[in-house]
C-alpha positions in Angstrom: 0.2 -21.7 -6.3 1.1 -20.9 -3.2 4.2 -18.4 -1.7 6.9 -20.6 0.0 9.5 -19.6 2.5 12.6 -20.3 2.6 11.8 -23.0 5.4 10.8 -25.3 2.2 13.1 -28.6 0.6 12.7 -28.4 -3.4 11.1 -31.3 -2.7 8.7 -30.0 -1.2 7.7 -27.2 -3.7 7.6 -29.7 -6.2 4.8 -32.1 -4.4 3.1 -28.9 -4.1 3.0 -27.9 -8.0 2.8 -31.3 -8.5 -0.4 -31.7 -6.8 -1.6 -27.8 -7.9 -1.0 -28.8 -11.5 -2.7 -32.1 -11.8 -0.2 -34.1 -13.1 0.1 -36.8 -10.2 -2.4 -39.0 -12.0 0.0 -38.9 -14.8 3.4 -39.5 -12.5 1.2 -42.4 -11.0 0.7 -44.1 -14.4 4.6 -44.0 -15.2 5.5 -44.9 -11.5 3.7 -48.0 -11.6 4.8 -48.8 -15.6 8.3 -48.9 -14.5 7.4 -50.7 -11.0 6.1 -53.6 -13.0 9.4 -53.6 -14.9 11.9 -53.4 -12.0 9.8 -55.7 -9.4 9.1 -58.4 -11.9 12.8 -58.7 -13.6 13.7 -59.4 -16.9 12.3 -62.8 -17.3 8.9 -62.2 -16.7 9.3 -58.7 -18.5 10.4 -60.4 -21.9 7.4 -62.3 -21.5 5.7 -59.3 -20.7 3.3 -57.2 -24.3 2.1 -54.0 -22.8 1.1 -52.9 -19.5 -1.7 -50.2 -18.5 -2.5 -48.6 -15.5 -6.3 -47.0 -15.7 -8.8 -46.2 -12.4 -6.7 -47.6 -10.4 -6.6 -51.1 -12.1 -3.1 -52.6 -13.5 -3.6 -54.5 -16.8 -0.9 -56.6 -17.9 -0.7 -58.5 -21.5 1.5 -61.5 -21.3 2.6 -63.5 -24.2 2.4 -66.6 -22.2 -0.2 -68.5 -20.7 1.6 -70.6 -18.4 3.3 -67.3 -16.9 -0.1 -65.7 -17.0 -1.6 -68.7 -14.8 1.4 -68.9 -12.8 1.1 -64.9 -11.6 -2.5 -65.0 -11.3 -1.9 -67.4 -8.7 0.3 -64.1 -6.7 -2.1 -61.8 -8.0 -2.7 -60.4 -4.4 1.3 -60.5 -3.3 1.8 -58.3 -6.4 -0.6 -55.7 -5.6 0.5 -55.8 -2.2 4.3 -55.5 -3.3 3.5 -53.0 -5.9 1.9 -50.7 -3.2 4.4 -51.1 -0.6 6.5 -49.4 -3.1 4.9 -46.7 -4.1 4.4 -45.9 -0.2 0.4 -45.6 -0.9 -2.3 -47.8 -1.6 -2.9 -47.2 -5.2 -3.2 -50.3 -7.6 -6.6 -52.0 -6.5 -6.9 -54.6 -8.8 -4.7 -56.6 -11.1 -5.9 -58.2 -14.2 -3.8 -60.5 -16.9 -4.9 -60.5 -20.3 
C-alpha cells in the first residue's frame, strides 16, 4: 500500500486499501443487496425469496408471479435506478426467477 500524507480524507485512504485489498467486488455484492431492499420498499421486499448479485447480473427470487411479471415490465428503470445510486454503471442485467 501506498504512503499517504497528511493532505489525505480517511476516506480516501480507505478507497485506496479498499481497492489494494480486493474487497470492492465483495462491498459491490452487499451495496447492491441492500439497494434492492431500500429502493424496492417493503411491499415488494416481503414478496421478495433471495437476491444475488454475480458478474455483474442481479438475480432476484420472487414469491409471486404477478409481481414478478409486473417488474419485469420495469426491468430496465430498475437497472437504471439501481446504478444511478451506486454512482457507477455496475448491474448489467436483471433477471427474475
Amino acid at each position: 500500500m501506498k504512503r499517504f500524507n497528511d493532505d489525505y480524507t480517511i476516506g480516501d485512504i480507505m478507497k485506496e486499501f479498499i481497492k489494494e485489498s480486493k474487497l470492492e467486488k465483495g462491498l459491490d455484492v452487499v451495496q447492491v443487496k441492500e439497494l434492492w431492499a431500500s429502493l424496492m420498499g417493503p411491499t415488494i421486499v416481503n414478496y421478495t425469496t433471495q437476491v444475488d448479485f454475480y458478474k455483474n447480473i442481479l438475480y432476484v427470487t420472487l414469491s409471486s408471479a404477478v409481481l414478478k411479471q409486473e417488474l419485469a415490465l420495469g426491468k430496465q428503470k430498475i437497472i437504471d435506478l439501481i446504478n444511478k445510486e451506486l454512482q457507477k454503471k455496475l448491474v448489467k442485467d436483471l433477471i427474475f426467477r
